[in-house]
N, C-alpha and C positions, 0 to 999 in steps of 0.2 A: 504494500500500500504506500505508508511516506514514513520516512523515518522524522523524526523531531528532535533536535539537538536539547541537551539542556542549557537554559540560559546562563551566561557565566557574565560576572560581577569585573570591571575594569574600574579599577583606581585612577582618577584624572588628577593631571600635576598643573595647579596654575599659580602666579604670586600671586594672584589676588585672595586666593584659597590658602596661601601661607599666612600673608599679613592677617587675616582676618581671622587664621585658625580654628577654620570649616575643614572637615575633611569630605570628598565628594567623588561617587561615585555610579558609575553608569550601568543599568543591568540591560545586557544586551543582548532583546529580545528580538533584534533584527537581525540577529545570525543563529535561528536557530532551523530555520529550511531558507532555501534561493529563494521561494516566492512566495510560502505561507506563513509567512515573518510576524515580527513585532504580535503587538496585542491582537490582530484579526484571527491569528490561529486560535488563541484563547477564546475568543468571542464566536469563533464559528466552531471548536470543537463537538460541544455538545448539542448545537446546533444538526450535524451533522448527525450524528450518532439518533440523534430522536429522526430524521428526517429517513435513514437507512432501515430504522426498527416500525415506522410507517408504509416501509416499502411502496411509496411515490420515489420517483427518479427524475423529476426536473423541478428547479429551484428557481424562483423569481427573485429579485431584489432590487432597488435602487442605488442612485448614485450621482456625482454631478460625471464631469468630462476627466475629472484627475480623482479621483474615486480611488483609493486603497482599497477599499472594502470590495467594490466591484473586482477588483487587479485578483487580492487574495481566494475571491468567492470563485471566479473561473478557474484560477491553478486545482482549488480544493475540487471543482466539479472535476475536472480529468481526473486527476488520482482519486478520488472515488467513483467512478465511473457516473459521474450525475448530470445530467441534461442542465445547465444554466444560462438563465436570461436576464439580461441586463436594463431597466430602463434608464435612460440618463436626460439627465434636467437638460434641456434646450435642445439645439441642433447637433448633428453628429457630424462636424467639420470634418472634412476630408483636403487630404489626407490624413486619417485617424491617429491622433498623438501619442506616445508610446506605452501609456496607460491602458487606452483603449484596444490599441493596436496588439499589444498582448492579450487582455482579454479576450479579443476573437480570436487570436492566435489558439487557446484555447477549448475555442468551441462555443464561446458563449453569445449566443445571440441576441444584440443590439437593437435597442428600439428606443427612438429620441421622443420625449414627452414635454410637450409645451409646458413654460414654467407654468403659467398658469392654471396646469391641470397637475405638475408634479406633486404637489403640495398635498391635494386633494386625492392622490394616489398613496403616497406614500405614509401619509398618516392614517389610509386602511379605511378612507370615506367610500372610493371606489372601488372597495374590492370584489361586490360583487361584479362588476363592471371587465375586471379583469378574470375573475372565474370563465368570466365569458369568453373572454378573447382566446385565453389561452389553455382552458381547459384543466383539467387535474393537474395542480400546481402546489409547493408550497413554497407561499408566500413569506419573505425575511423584511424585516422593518429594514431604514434607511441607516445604515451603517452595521447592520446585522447585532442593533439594539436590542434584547428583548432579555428575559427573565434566566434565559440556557447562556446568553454571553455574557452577564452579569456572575454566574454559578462559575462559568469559567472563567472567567477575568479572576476569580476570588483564588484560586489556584496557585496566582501566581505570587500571593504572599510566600508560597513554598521555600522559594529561593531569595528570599531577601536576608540576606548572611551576614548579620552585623557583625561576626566576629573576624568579616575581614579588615574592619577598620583597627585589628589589634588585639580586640576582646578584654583579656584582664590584665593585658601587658599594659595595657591604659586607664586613665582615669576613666568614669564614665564618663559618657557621654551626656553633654549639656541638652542635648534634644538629637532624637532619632526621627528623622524626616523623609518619606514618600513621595517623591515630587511627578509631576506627569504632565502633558498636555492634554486636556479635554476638549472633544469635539459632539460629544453626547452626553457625556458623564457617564456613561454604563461602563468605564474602566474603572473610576474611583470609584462608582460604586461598591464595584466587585473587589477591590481593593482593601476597602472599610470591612464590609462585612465576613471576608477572611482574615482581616486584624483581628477582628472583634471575638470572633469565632479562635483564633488562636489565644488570646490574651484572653479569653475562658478558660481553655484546657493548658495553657502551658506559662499563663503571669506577668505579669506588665515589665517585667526584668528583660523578658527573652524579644519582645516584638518594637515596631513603630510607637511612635507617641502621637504622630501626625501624620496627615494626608493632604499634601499639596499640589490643588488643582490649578493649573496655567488655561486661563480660556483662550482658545484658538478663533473662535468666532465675538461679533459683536451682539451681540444681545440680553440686555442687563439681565441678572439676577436668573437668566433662564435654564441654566444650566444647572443651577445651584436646586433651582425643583424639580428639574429631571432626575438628581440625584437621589435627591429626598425621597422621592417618590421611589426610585430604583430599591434603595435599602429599606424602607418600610416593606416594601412587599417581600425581599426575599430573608429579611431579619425579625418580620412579623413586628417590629419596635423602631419610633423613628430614630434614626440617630444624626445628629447633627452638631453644630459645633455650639450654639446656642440651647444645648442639655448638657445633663450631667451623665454623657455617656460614657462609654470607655473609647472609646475613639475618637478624635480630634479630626476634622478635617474643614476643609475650604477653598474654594475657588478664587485664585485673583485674575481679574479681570483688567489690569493693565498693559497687557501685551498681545493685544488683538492687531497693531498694525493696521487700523483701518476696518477689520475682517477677515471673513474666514477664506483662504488664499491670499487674501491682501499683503504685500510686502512696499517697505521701502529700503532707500539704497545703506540704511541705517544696518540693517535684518541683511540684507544679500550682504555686506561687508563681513558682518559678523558667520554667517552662515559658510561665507569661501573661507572663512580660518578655519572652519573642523574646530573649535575648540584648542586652538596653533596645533591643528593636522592630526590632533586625537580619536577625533570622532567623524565619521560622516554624516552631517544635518541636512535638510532640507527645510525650506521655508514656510510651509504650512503646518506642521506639527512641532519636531524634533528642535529646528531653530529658534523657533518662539520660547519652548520653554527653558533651552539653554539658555538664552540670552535674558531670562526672566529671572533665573536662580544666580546668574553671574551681577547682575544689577542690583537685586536684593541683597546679595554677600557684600558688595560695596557700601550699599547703604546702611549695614550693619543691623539687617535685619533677623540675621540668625544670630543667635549667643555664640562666642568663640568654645569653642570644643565638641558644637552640632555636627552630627552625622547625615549625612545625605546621599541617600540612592535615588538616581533618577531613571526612571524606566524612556530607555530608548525604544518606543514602541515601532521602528520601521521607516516605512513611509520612503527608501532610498529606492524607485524601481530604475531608473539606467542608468 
C-alpha cells in the first residue's frame, strides 16, 4: 500500500533563538511520504480507512487552484486504489499549475465551481445536488475537515519529544509550546484534545502546556470557533483558553499577510532564507508561521528557557 515514515524532530540554530534563550524546534511532518506529507496524511488517515470499510471507491472533495488537501487526497486515491474528484473554487487555468497538474496526474478528476456556488457546495448546502451529478460518492468537507481528521491530527501528539531539548540534563523548561499554522483549525484541534487526553493518562510533567495557532487566512475570530466547536465534539467538554482547562491554546491572528495565499515581498524574503537554509517554507502555511514565532521571540514574547516544537505541516509540492 504506502509506507509512512515516522516524523522526526530537527533542532533549528538561530541568534535570535540564542539571545532570547528559546530553544526551537521543527517536527517534520513533511518528510514522512513524497506526497502524503505534512498534517493531510493525519487528517485523511482515518478518513480513508472508514471510506475503504464503507466499501464506496470514489471520493469527492474541494479545494481552491493550490489546494494541498486536493494535491494529498489524489496521491492517497492511487495508492488506495480510490476513484477521486476534485472540485476547485473558480476556473481551471490552463495550462494547469503544478498543484493541479499533479492531481490529475493522479487520476483525479477536475471540475471548476463558480465561487459563487463553491461556498454553497462545500459547506454541504448542495449536497444533495451533487449526489446527483455524480452518483455514489463520498463526500470530504473542504480541507478534509471533519471529526476522522480531527481523531487523526490528535495522533500526532505521539511524537512530540521534549526530551530532545535535553530532558533532565536541563533546567525545566519555562513553557513547553505547540506552534502550527491554521487554515481550519481541525489541526489544533486535534492537537489539544490529544494533549488533553495524554496529560490525563501520563501528567502535566510529560506533555505541552500550550497550543499555538498562526492564522493563515483573514477572518476574525473565525477560526478560533471552528476550533471550539472541533474539540467540544470530539472531547465531549469545551476547552479553551478562556476555562480552566488542562490545555492552553490560541490562535494569533497577526500574520495573515493580507490573507489566505496573500504574500508580501516582506514573507517571500523571509521565506527564500529557509530559516538561513534550515528549512524549506513556503508562503501560504509553513512561512507565515515561521516568520510568526521568529517575530514573537524578538518581541520577547516567550519566557527565556521556552521550548518550542513547530509542526512543519508540508505544503512544499515542487
Amino acid at each position: 500500500m504506502i509506507s509512512i515514515a515516522q516524523p522526526k524532530l530537527q533542532r533549528l540554530s538561530h541568534p535570535l533563538f540564542n539571545q532570547r534563550g528559546v530553544s526551537v524546534a521543527a517536527l517534520r511532518l513533511d518528510q514522512i511520504h513524497p506526497t502524503i506529507h505534512g498534517n493531510k496524511w493525519f487528517k485523511l488517515k482515518r478518513n480513508l480507512a472508514r471510506i475503504q470499510s464503507s466499501g464506496c471507491r470514489r471520493v469527492l472533495s474541494f479545494g481552491g487552484a493550490y489546494s494541498n488537501h486536493l494535491y494529498a487526497l489524489a496521491a492517497a486515491g492511487k495508492a488506495f486504489d480510490l476513484e477521486t474528484i476534485g472540485l476547485v473554487r473558480g476556473e481551471l487555468v490552463k495550462p494547469l499549475n503544478a498543484v493541479l497538474s499533479f492531481a490529475q496526474s493522479q487520476g483525479m478528476q477536475l471540475h471548476p465551481v463558480a465561487r459563487s456556488d463553491y461556498r454553497r457546495m462545500a459547506s454541504g448546502e448542495l449536497r444533495d445536488a451533487l449526489y446527483a451529478r455524480f452518483g455514489a460518492v463520498e463526500i470530504l468537507p473542504e480541507g478534509g475537515s471533519n471529526g476522522c481528521a480531527v481523531e487523526g491530527c490528535a495522533e500526532i501528539v505521539d511524537f512530540l519529544d521534549w526530551s530532545h531539548f535535553g530532558g533532565d540534563a536541563l533546567p525545566p523548561a519555562a513553557e513547553r509550546v505547540v506552534a502550527l499554522a491554521c487554515g481550519t483549525a481541525a489541526t489544533l484541534a486535534g492537537l489539544v484534545v490529544g494533549l488533553d487526553r495524554q496529560r490525563q493518562s501520563c501528567g502535566e510533567a510529560t506533555t505541552a502546556d500550550r497550543v499555538l495557532g498562526v492564522s493563515v487566512l483573514r477572518a476574525e475570530a473565525y477560526l478560533a470557533r471552528e476550533a471550539r466547536a472541533w474539540i467540544a465534539t470530539q472531547s465531549q467538554e469545551l476547552v479553551s483558553r478562556d476555562s480552566s482547562s488542562r490545555v492552553d491554546w490560541g490562535i494569533d491572528e497577526r500574520y495573515d499577510f493580507g490573507g489566505y495565499a496573500r504574500r508580501t515581498a516582506e514573507l517571500d524574503a523571509f521565506v527564500a532564507m529557509g530559516m538561513d537554509s534550515q528549512l524549506p517554507l513556503e508562503h501560504v502555511y509553513t512561512g507565515k508561521l515561521f516568520f510568526a514565532l521568529c517575530d514573537q521571540i524578538r518581541r520577547g514574547e516567550f519566557a527565556p528557557g521556552s521550548e518550542i516544537i513547530a509542526l512543519h505541516t508540508g505544503g512544499i509540492t515542487a
